[in-house]
Structure formats: C-alpha cells, structure tokens
CHARMM-style PDB file with segment names, atoms N, HN, CA, C and O in Angstrom:
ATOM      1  N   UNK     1      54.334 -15.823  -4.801  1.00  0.00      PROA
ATOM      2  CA  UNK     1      53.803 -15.414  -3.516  1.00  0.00      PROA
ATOM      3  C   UNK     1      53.518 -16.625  -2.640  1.00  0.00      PROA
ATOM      4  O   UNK     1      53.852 -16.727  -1.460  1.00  0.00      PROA
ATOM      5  N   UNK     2      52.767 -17.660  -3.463  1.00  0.00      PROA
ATOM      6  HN  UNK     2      52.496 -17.576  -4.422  1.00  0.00      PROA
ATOM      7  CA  UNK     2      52.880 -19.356  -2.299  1.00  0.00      PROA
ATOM      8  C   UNK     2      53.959 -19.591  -1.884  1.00  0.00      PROA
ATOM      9  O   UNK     2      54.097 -20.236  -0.845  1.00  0.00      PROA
ATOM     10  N   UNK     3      54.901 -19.172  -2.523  1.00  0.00      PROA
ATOM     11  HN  UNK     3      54.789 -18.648  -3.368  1.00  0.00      PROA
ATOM     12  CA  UNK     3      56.636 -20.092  -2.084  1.00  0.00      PROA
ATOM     13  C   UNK     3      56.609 -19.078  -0.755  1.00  0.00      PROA
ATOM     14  O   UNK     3      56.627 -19.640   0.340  1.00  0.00      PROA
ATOM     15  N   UNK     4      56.576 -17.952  -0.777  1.00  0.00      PROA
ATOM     16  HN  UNK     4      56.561 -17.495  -1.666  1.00  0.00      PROA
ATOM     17  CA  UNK     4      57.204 -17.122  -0.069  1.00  0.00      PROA
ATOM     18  C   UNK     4      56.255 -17.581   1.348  1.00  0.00      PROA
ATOM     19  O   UNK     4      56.998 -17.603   2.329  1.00  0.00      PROA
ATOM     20  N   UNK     5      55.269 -17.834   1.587  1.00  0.00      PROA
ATOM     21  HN  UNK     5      54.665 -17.816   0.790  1.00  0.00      PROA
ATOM     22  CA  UNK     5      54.051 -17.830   2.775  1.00  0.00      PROA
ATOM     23  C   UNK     5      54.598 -19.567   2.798  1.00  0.00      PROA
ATOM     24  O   UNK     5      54.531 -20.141   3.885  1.00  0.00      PROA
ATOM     25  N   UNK     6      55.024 -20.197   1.810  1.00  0.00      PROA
ATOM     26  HN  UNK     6      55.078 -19.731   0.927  1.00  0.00      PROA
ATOM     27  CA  UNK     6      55.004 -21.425   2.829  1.00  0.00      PROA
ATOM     28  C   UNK     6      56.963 -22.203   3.124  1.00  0.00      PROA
ATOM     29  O   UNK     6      57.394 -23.228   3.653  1.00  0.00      PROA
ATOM     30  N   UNK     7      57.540 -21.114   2.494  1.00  0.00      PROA
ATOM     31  HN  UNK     7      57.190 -20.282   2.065  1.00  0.00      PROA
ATOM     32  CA  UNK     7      58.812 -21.155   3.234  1.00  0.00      PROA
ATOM     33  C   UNK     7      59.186 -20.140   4.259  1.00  0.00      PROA
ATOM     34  O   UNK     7      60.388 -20.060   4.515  1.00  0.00      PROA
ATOM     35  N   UNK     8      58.515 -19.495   4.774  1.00  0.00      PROA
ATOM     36  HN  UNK     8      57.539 -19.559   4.566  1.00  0.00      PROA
ATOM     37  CA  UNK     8      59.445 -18.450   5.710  1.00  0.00      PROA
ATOM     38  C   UNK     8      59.257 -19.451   6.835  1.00  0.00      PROA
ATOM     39  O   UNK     8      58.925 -20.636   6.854  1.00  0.00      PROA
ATOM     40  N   UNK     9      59.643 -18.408   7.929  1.00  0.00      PROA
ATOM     41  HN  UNK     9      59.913 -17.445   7.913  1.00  0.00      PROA
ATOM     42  CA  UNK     9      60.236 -19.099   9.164  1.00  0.00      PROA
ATOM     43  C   UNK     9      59.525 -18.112   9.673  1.00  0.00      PROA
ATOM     44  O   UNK     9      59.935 -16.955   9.762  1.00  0.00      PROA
ATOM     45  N   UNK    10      58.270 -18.562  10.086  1.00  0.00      PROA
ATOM     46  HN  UNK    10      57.937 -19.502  10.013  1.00  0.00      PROA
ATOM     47  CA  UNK    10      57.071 -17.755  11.201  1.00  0.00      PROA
ATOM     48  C   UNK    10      57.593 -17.514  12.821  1.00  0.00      PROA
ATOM     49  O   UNK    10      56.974 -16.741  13.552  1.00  0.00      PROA
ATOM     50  N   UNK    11      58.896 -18.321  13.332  1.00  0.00      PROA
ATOM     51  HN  UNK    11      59.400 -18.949  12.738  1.00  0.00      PROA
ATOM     52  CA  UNK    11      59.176 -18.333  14.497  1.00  0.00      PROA
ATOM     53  C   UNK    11      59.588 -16.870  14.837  1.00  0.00      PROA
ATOM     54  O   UNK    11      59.237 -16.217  15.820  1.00  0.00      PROA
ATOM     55  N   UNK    12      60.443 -16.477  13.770  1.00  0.00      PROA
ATOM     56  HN  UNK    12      60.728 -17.007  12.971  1.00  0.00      PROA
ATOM     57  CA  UNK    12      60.536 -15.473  14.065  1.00  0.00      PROA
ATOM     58  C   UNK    12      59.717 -13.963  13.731  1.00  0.00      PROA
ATOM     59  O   UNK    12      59.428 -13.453  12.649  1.00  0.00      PROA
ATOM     60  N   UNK    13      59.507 -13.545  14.988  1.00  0.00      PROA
ATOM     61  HN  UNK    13      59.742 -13.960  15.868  1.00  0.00      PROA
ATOM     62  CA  UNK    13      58.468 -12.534  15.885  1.00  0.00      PROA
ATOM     63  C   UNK    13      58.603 -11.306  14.995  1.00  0.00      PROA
ATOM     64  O   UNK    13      59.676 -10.951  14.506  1.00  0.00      PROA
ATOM     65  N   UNK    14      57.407 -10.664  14.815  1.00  0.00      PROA
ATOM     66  HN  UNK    14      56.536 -10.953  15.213  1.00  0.00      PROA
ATOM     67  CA  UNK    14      57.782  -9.627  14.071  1.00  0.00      PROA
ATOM     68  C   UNK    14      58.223  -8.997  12.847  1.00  0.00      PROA
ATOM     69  O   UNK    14      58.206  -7.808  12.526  1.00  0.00      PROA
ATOM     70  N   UNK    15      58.624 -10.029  12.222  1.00  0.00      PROA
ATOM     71  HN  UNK    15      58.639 -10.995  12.482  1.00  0.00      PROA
ATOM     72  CA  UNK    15      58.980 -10.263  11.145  1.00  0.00      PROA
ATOM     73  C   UNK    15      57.728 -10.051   9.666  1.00  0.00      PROA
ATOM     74  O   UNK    15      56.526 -10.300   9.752  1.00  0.00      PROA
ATOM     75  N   UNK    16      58.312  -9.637   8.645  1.00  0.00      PROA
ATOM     76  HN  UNK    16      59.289  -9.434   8.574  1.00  0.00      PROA
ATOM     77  CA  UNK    16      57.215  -9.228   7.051  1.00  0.00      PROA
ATOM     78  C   UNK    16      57.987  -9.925   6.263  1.00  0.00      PROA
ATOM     79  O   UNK    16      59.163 -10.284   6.336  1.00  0.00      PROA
ATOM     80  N   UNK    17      56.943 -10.097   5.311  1.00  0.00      PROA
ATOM     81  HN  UNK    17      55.989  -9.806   5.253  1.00  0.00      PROA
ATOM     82  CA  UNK    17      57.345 -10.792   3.811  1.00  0.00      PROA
ATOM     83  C   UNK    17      57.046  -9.209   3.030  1.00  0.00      PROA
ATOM     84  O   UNK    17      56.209  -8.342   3.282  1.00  0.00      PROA
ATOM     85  N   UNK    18      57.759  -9.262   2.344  1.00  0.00      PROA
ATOM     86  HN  UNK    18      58.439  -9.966   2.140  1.00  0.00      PROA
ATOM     87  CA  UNK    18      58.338  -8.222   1.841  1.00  0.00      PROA
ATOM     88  C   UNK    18      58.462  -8.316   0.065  1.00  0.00      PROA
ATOM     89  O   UNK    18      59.123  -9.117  -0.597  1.00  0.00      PROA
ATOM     90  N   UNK    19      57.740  -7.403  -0.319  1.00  0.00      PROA
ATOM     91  HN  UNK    19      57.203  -6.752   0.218  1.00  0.00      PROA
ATOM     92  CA  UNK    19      57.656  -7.358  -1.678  1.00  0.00      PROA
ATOM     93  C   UNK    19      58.119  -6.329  -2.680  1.00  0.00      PROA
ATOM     94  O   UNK    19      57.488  -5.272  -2.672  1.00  0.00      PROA
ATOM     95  N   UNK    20      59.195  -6.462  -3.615  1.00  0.00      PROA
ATOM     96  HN  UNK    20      59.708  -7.321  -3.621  1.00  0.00      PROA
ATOM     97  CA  UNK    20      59.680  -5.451  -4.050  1.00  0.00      PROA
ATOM     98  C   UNK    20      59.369  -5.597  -5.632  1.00  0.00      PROA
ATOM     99  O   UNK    20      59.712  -6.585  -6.281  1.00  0.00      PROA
ATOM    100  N   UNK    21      58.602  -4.366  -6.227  1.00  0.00      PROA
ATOM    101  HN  UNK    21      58.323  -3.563  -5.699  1.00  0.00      PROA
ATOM    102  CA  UNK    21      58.264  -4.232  -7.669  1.00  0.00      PROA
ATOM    103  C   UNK    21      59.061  -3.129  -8.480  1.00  0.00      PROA
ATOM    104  O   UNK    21      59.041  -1.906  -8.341  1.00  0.00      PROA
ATOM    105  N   UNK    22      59.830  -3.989  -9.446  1.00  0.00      PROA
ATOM    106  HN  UNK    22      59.847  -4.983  -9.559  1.00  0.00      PROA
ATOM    107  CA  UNK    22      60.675  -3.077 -10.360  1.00  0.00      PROA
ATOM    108  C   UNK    22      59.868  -3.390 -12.198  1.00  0.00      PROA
ATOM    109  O   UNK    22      58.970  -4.099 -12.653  1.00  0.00      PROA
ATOM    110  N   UNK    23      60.710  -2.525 -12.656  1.00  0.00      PROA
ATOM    111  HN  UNK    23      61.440  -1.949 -12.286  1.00  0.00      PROA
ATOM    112  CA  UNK    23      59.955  -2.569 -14.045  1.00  0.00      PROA
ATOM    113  C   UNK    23      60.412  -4.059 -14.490  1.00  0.00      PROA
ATOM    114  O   UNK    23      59.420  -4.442 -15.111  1.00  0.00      PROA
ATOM    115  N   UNK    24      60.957  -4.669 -14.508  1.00  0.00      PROA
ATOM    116  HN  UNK    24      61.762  -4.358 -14.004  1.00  0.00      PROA
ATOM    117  CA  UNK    24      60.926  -5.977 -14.903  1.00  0.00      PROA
ATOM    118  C   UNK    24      60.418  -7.347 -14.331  1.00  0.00      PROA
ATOM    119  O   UNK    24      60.040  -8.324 -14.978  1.00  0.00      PROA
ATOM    120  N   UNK    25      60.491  -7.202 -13.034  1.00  0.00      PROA
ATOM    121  HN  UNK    25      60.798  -6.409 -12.509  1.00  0.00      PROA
ATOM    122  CA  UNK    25      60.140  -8.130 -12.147  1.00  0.00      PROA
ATOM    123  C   UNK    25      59.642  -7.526 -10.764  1.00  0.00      PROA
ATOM    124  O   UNK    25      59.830  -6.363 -10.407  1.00  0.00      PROA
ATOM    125  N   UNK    26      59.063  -8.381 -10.138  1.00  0.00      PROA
ATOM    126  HN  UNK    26      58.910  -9.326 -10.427  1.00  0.00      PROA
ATOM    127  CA  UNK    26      58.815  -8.763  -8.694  1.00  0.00      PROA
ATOM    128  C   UNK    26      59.413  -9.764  -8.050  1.00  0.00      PROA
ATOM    129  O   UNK    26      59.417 -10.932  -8.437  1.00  0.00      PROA
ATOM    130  N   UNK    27      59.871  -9.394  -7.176  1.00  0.00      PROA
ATOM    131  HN  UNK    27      59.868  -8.445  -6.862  1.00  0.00      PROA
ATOM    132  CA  UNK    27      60.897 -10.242  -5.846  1.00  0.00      PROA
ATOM    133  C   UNK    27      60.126 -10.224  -5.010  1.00  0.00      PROA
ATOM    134  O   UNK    27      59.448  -9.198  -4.971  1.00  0.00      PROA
ATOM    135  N   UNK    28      59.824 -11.348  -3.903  1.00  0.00      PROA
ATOM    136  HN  UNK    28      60.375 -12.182  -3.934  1.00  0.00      PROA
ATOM    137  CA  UNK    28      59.375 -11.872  -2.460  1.00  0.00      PROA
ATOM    138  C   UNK    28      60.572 -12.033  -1.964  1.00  0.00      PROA
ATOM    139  O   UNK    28      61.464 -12.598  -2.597  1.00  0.00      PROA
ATOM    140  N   UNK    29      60.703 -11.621  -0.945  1.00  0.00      PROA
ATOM    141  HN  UNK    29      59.978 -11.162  -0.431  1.00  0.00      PROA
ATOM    142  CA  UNK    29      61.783 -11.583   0.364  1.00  0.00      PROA
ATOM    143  C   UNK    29      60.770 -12.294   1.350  1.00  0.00      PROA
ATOM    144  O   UNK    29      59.781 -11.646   1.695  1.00  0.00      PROA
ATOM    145  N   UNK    30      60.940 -13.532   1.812  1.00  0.00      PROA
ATOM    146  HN  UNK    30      61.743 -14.058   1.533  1.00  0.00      PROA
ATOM    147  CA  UNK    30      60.422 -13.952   3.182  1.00  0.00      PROA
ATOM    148  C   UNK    30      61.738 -14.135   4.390  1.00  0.00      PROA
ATOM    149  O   UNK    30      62.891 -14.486   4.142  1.00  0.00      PROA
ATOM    150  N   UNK    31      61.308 -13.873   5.387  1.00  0.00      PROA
ATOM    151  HN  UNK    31      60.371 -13.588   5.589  1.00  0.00      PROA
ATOM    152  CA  UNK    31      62.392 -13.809   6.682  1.00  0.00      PROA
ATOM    153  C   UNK    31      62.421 -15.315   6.828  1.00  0.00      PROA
ATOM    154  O   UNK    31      61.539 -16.120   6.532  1.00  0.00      PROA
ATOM    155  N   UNK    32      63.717 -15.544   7.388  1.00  0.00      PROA
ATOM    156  HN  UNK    32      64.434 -14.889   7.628  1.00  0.00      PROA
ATOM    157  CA  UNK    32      64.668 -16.532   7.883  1.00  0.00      PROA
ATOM    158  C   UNK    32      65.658 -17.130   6.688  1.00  0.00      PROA
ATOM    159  O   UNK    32      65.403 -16.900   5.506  1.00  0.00      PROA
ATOM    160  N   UNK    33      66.583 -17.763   7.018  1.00  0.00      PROA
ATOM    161  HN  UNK    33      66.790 -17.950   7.978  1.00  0.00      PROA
ATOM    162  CA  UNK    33      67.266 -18.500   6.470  1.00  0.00      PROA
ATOM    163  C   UNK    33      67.165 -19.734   5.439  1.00  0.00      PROA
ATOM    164  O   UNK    33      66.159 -20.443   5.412  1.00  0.00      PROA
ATOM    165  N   UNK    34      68.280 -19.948   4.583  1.00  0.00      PROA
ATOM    166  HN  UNK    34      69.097 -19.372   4.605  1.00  0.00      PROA
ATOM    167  CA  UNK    34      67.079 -21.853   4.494  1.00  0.00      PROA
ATOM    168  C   UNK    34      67.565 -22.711   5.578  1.00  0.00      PROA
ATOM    169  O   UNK    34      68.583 -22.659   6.267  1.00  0.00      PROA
ATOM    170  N   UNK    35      66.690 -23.414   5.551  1.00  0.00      PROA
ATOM    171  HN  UNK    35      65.863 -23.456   4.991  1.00  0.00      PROA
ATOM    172  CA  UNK    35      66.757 -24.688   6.673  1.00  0.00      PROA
ATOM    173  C   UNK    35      68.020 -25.563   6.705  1.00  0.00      PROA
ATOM    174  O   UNK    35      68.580 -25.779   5.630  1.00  0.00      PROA
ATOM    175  N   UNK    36      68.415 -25.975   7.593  1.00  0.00      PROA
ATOM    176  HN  UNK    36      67.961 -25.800   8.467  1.00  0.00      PROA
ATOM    177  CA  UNK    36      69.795 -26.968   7.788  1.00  0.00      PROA
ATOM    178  C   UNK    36      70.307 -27.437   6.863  1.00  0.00      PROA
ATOM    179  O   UNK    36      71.424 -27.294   6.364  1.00  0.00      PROA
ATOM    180  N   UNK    37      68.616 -28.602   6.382  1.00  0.00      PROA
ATOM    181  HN  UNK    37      67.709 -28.717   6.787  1.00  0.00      PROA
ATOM    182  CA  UNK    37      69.145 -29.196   5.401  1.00  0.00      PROA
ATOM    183  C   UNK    37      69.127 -29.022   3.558  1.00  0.00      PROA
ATOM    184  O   UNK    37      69.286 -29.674   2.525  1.00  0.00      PROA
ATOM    185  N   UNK    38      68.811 -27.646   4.064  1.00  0.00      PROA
ATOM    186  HN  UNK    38      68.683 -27.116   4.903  1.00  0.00      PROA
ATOM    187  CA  UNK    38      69.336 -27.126   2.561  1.00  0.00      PROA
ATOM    188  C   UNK    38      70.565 -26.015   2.478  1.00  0.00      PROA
ATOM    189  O   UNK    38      71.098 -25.256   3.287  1.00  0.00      PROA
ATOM    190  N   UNK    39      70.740 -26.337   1.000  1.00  0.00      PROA
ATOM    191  HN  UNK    39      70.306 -26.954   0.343  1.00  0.00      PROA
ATOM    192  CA  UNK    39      71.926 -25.709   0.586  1.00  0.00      PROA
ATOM    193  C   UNK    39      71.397 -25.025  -0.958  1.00  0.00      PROA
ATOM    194  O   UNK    39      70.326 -25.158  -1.548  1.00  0.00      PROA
ATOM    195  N   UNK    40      72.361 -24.424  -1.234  1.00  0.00      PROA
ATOM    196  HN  UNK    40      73.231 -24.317  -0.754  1.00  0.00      PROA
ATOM    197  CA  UNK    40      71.651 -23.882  -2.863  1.00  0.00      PROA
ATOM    198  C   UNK    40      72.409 -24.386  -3.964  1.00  0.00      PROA
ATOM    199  O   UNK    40      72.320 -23.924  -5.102  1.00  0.00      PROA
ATOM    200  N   UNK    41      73.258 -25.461  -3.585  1.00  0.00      PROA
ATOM    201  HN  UNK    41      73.331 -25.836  -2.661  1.00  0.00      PROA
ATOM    202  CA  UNK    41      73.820 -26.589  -4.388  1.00  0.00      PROA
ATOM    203  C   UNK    41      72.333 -27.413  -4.552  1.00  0.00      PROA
ATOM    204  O   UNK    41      71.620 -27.328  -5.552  1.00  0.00      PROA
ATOM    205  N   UNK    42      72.060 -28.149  -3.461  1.00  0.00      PROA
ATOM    206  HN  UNK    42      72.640 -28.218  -2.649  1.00  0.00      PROA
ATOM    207  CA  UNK    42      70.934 -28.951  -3.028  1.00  0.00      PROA
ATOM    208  C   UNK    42      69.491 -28.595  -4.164  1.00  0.00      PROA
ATOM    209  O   UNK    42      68.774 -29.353  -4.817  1.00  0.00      PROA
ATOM    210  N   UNK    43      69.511 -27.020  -3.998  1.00  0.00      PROA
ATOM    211  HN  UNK    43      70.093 -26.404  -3.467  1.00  0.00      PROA
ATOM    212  CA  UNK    43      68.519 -26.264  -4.443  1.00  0.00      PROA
ATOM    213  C   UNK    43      68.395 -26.447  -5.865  1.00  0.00      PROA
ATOM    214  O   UNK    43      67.416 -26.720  -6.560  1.00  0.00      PROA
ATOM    215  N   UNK    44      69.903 -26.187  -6.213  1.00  0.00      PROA
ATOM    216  HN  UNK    44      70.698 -25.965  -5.649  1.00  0.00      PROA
ATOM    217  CA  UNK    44      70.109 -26.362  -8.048  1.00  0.00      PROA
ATOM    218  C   UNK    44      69.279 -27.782  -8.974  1.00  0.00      PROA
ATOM    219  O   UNK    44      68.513 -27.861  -9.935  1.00  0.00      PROA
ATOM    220  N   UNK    45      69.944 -28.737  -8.054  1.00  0.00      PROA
ATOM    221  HN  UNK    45      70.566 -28.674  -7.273  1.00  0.00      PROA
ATOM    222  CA  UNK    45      69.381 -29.466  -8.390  1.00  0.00      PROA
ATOM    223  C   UNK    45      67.911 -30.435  -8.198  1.00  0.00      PROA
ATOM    224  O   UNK    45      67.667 -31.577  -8.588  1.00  0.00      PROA
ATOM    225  N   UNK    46      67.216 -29.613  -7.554  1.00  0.00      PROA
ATOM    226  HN  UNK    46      67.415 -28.686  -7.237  1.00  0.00      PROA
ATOM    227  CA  UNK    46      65.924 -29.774  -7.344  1.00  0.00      PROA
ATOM    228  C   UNK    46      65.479 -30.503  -6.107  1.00  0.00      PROA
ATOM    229  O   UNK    46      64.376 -31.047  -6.162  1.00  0.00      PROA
ATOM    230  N   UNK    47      66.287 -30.605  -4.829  1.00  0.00      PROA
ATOM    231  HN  UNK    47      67.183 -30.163  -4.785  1.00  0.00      PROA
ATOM    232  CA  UNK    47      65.817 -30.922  -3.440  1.00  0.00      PROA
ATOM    233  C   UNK    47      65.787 -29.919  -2.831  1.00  0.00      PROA
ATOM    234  O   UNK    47      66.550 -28.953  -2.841  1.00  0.00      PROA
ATOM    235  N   UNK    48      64.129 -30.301  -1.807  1.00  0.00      PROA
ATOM    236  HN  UNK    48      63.510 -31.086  -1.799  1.00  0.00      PROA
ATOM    237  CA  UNK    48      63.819 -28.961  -1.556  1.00  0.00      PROA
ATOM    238  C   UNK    48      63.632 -30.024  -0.334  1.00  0.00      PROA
ATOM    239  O   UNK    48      63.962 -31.182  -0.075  1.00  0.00      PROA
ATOM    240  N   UNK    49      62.725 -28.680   0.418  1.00  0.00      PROA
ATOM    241  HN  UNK    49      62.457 -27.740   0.208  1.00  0.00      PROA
ATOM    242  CA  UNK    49      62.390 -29.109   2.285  1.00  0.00      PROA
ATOM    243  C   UNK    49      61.381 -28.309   2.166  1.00  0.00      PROA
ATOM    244  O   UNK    49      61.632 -27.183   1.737  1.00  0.00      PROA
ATOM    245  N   UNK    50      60.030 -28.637   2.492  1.00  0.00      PROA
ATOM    246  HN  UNK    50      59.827 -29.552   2.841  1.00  0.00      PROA
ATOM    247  CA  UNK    50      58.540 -27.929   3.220  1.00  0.00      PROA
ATOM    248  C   UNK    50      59.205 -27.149   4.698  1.00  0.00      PROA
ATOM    249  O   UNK    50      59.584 -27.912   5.586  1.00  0.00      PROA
ATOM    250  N   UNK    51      59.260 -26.470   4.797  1.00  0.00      PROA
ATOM    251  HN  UNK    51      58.951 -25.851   4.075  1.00  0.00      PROA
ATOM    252  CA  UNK    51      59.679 -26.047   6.216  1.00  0.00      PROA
ATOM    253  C   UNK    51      58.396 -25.786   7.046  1.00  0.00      PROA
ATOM    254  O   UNK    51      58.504 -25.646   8.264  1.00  0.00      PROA
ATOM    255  N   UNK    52      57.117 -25.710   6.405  1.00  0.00      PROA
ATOM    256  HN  UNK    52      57.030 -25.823   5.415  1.00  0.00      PROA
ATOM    257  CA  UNK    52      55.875 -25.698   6.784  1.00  0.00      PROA
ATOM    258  C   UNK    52      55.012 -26.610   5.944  1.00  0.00      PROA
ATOM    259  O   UNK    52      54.189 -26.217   5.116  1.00  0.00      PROA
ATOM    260  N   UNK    53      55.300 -27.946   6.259  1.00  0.00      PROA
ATOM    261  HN  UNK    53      55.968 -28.265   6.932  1.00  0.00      PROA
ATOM    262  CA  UNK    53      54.304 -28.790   5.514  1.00  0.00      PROA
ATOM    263  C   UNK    53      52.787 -28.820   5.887  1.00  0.00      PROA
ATOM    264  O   UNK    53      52.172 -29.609   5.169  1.00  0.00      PROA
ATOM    265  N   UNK    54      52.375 -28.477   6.380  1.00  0.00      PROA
ATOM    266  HN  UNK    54      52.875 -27.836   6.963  1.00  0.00      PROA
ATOM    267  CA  UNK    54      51.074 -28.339   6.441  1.00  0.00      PROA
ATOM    268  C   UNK    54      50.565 -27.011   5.774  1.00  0.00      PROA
ATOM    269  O   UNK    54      49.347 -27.144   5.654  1.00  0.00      PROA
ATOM    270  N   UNK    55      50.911 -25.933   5.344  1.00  0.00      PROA
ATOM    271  HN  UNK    55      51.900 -25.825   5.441  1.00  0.00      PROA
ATOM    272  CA  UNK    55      50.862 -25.024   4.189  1.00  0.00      PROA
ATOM    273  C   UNK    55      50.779 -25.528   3.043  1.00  0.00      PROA
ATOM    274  O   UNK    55      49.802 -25.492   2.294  1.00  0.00      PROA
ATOM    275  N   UNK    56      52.134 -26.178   2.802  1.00  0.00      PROA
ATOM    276  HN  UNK    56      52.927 -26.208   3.411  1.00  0.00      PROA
ATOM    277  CA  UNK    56      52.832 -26.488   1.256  1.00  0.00      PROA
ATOM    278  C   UNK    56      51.675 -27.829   1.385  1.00  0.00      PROA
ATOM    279  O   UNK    56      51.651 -28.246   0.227  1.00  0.00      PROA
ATOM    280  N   UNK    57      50.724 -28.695   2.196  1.00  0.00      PROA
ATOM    281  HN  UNK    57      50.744 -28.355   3.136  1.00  0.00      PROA
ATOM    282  CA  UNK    57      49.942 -29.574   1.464  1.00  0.00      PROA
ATOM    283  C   UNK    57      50.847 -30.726   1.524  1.00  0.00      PROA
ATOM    284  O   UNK    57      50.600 -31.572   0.665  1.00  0.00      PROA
ATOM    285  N   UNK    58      52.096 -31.058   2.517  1.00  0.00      PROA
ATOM    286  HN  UNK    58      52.296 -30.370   3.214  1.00  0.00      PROA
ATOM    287  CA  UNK    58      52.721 -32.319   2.380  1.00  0.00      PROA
ATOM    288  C   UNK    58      52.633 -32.666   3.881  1.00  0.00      PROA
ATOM    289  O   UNK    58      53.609 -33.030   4.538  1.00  0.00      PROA
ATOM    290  N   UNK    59      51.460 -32.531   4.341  1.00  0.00      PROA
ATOM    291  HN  UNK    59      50.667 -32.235   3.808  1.00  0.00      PROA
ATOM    292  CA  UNK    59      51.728 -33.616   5.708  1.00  0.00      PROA
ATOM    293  C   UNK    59      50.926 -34.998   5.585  1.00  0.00      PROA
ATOM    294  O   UNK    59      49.886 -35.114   4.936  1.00  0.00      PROA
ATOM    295  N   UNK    60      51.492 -35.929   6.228  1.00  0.00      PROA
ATOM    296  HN  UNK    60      52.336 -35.834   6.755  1.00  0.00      PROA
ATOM    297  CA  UNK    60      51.095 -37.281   6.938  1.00  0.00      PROA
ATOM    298  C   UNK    60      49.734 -36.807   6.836  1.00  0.00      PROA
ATOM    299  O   UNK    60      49.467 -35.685   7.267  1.00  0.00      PROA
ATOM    300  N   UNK    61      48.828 -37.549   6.305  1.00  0.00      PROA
ATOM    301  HN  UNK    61      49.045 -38.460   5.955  1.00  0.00      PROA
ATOM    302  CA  UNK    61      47.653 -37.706   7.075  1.00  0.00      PROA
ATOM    303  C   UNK    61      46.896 -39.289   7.724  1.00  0.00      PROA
ATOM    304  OT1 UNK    61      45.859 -39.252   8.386  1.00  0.00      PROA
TER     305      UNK     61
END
C-alpha cells in the first residue's frame, strides 16, 4: 500500500488507487504510467525513481 501512495502520479485529476482482493492475493493499481526514466527491464534489475520524493522520504534536505 506505501508503494502504491508514493508512486502514483497525483497530477492526474480524479483519479483512485484501486484495490483488488482475491483469495490469494491483493493487488494495488495506482494511476499513471512509470516515469520516463523507467522501464521494467530497469525495474528487474533494481533501479527505481521516487516519482514523489518527498513521500518516499528521499528529498534534499
């Protein structure tokens, strides 16, 4: 549920995070895309992007 609130893409208006419960698991659906500079090659191997670093706890201070 953290991944999902600190990767979506809040720009877009209107938009739900979305939760689906089956007998084996739970899935989070958050709205938008991934970001530019990811890929799910990228992903595999463990580079990621804060798309909201001040959520995820990685900004400059």
């Amino acid at each position: 549920m953290v991944n999902t609130l600190v990767h979506r893409n809040y720009s877009i208006g209107g938009s739900k995070i979305r939760i689906f419960m089956f007998d084996d698991r739970v899935e989070f659906h958050s709205p938008g895309r991934l970001p530019n500079t990811v890929t799910i090659e990228k992903m595999k191997i463990g580079i990621s992007y804060a798309r909201n670093p001040l959520i995820a706890g990685k900004q400059d201070i």
